[in-house]
DRENBA-494100 format. One line per 2 residues: number of its first residue (from 1); their letters; for each residue x, y, z of C-alpha. Coordinates in steps of 0.1 Angstrom, whole numbers, plus 5000, padded with zeros to 4 digits. Layout:
% residues N
NUM) A) X:Y:Z ~ ...
This chain:
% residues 214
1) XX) 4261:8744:1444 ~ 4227:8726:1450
3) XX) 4209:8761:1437 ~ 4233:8763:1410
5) XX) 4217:8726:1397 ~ 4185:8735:1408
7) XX) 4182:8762:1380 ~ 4193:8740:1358
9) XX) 4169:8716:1364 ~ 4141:8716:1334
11) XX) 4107:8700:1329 ~ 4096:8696:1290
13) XX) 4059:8691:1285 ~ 4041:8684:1249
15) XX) 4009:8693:1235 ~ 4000:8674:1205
17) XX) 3981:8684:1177 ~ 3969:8660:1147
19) XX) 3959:8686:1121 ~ 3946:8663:1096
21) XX) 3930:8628:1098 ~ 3953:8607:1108
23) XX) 3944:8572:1109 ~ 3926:8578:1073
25) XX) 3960:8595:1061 ~ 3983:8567:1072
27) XX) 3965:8542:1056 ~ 3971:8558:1021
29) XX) 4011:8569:1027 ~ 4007:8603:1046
31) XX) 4012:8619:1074 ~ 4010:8657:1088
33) XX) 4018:8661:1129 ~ 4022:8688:1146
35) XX) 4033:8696:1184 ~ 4042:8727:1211
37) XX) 4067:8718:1236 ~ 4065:8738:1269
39) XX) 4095:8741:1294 ~ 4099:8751:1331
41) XX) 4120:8755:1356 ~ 4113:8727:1386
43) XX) 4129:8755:1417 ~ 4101:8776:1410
45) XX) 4068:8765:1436 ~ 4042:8747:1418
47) XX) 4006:8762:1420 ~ 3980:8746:1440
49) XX) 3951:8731:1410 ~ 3910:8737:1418
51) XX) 3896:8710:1400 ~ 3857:8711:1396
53) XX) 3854:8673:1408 ~ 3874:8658:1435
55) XX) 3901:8642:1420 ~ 3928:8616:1432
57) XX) 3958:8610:1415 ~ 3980:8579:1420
59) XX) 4012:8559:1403 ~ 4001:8529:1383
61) XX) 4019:8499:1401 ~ 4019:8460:1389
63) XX) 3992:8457:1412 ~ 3970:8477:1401
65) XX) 3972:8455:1368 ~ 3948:8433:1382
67) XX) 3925:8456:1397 ~ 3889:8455:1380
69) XX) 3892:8495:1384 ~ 3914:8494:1356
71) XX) 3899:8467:1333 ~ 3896:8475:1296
73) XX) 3921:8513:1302 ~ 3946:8514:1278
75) XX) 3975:8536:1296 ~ 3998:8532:1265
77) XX) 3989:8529:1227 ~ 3985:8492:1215
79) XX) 3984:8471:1245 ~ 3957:8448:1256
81) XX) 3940:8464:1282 ~ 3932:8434:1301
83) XX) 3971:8425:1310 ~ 3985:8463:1306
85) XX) 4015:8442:1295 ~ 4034:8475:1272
87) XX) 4026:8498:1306 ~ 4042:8475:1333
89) XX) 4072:8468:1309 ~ 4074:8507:1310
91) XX) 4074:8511:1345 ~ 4095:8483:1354
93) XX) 4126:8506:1340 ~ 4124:8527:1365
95) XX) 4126:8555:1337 ~ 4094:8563:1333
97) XX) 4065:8568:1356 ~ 4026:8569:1348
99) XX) 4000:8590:1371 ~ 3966:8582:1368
101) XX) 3935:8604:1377 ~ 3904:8593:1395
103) XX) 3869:8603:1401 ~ 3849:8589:1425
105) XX) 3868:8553:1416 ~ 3867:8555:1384
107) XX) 3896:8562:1359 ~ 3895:8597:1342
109) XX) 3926:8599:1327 ~ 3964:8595:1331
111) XX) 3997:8610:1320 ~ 4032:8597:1313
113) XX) 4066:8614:1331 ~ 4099:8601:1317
115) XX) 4126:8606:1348 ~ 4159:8603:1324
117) XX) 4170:8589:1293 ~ 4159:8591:1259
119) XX) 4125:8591:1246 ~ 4110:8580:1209
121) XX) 4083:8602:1198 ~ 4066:8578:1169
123) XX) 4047:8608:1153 ~ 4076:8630:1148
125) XX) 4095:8600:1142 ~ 4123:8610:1159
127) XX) 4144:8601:1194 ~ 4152:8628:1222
129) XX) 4176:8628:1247 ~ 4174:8643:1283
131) XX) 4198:8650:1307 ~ 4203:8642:1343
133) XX) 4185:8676:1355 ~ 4155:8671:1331
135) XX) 4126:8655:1324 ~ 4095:8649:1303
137) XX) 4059:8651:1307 ~ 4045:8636:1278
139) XX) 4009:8615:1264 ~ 3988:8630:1289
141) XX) 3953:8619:1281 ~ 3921:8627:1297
143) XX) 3891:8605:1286 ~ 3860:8628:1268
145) XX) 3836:8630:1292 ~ 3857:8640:1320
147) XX) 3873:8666:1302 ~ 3870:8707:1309
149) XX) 3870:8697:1350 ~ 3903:8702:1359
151) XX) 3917:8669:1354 ~ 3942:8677:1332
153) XX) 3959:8703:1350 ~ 3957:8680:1382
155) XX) 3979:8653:1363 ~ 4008:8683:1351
157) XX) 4008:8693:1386 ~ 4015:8661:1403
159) XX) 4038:8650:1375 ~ 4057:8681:1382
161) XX) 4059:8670:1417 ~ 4070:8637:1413
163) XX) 4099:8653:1389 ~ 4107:8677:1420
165) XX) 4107:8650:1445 ~ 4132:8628:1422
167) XX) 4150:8656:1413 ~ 3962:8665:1209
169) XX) 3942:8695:1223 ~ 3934:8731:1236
171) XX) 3925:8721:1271 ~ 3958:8703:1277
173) XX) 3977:8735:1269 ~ 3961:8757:1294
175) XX) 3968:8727:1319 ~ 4004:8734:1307
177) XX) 4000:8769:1312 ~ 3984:8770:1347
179) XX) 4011:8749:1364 ~ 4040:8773:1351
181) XX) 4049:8762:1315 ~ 4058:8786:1289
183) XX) 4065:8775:1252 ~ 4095:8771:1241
185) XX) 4089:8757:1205 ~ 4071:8739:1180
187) XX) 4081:8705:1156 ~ 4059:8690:1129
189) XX) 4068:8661:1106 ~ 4051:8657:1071
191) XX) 4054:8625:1054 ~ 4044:8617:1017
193) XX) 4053:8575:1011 ~ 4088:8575:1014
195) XX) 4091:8616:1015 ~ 4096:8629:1053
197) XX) 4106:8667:1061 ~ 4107:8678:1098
199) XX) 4107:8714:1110 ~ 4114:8731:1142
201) XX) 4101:8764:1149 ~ 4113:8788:1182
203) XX) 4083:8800:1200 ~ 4082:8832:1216
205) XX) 4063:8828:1247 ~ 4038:8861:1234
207) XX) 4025:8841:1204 ~ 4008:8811:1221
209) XX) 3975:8824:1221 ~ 3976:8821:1180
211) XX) 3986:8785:1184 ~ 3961:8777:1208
213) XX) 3937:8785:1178 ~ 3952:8761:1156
């Protein structure tokens, strides 16, 4: 029985891409998005990650909200990074869980893993339910000048393991890729003012490397 769930038990992951500008767009009424959502199994082993720079990953707690190691790191859109006030409401659920990469002390990037429930993806503007055997990896962000070292990857892989325990770019897809992901399929959302029209697209797992283009 416990095998039986265990190969029922699914991780999604999402790359985003913004293909046109999108802060200039919105201001005027529109709005193009477009992401690839990955899927894996969580019974299959997950790969050990070479990063090119040591790096530690760790859970963001409430006391690390007060930590001068964190001061003026925005872990979640529109917050004051001084109080991290939108991320500890977040974690306090118990839903959701955010894993934050370090080198040498200083924060590199972090990524967001939603452990049940339903999730509200702004940019598609639409809400996605997940149940009990699945789970999301989702806003991973890796700040510029860290990026292309491994970091990325390093934050899928431990967000797969914290998934296992519990049971808008290029680089962040082959951090999908090298921790077992395959896509599964794509959705965009194009809005014009009050016009929306939102498409889903089946991926087969042979055609990535033309998306990885885009």
């Amino acid at each position: 029985m416990l095998d039986k769930l265990n190969r029922k038990r699914k991780l999604w992951g999402r790359s985003r891409y913004i293909l046109t500008g999108r802060s200039t767009m919105r201001r005027i009424g529109l709005k193009y998005v477009k992401m690839i959502e990955f899927e894996r199994l969580l019974n299959f082993q997950i790969p050990e990650v070479m990063t090119k720079l040591p790096v530690k990953v760790e859970l963001f707690s409430t006391e690390n909200a007060n930590s001068k190691v964190f001061s003026g790191v925005s872990l979640t859109a529109g917050e004051d990074p001084l109080s991290h006030d939108k991320t500890l409401k977040r974690v306090a659920t118990g839903g959701e869980l955010c894993l934050v990469a370090f080198v040498e002390n200083r924060v590199t990037g972090y990524v967001w893993v939603l452990l049940d429930g339903t999730n509200y993806e702004p940019d598609l503007e639409m809400e996605e339910k997940f149940e009990q055997y699945e789970g999301l990896i989702y806003q991973l962000h890796v700040f510029p000048m860290f990026r292309n070292l491994g970091v990325a990857t390093k934050l899928n892989k431990e967000g797969l393991q914290q998934l296992k325990d519990k049971a808008d770019n290029i680089p962040s897809i082959r951090s999908f890729k090298k921790v077992g992901f395959y896509p599964t399929r794509s959705l965009s959302c194009l809005r014009v003012f009050m016009f929306k029209s939102t498409k889903e697209h089946i991926i087969d797992g042979n055609s990535i490397e033309g998306d990885e283009r885009c």
